[in-house]
C-alpha positions in Angstrom: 209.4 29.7 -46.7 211.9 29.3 -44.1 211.0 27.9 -40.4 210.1 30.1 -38.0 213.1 30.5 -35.2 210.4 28.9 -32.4 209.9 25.7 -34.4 213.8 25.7 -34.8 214.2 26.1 -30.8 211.1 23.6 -30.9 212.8 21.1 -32.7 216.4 21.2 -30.8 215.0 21.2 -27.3 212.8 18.0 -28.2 215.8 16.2 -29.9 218.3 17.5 -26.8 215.5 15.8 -24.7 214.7 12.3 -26.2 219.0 12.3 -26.4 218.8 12.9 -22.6 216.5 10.2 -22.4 217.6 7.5 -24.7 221.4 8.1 -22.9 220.1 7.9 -19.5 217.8 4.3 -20.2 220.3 2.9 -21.8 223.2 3.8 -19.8 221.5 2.9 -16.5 220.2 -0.6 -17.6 223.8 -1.3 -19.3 225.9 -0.6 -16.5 223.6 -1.6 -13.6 225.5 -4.4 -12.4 228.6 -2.1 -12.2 225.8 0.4 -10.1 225.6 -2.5 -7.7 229.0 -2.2 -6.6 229.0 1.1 -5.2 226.5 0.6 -2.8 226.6 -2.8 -1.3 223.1 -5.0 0.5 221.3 -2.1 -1.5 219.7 -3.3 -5.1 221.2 0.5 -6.8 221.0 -0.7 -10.1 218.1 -3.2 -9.9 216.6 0.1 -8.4 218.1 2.4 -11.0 217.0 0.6 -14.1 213.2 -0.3 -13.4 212.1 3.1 -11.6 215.2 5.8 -12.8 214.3 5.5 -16.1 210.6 6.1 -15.2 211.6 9.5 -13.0 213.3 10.9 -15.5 211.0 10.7 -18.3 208.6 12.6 -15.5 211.5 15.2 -15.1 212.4 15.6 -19.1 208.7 16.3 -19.7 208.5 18.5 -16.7 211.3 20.4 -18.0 209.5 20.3 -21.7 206.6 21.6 -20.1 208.2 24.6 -18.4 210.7 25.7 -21.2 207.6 25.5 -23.6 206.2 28.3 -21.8 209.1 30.4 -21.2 208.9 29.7 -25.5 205.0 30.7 -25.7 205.5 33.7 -23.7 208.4 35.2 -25.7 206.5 34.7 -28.7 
């Protein structure tokens, strides 16, 4: 039986997400001291890498959330 075409849109949105995610972590904590830089007697990256990473897991699952229902209601 082949997938239904939600679970397929399920399944990309969900890996586009965590790629989002994983890309944003790991490019903020690896390039934080080159964040520094730009702003100077401001911690940006110190900044960036304990609390960014936080914000935009809240946002990617806010976004999950909302494009979820835009996916329920079609259905």
């Amino acid at each position: 039986m082949p997938p239904d075409l939600h679970d397929t849109h399920h399944l990309w949105l969900k890996a586009i997400l965590l790629t989002v995610w994983v890309v944003f972590s790991f490019g903020v904590c690896f390039f934080a001291r080159d964040l520094q830089a730009w702003v100077q007697g401001w911690q940006l990256g110190y900044w960036m890498a304990a609390q960014g990473a936080v914000l935009m897991f809240m946002l990617i699952a806010l976004v999950y959330c909302v494009v979820m229902d835009l996916f329920e209601r079609s259905a």
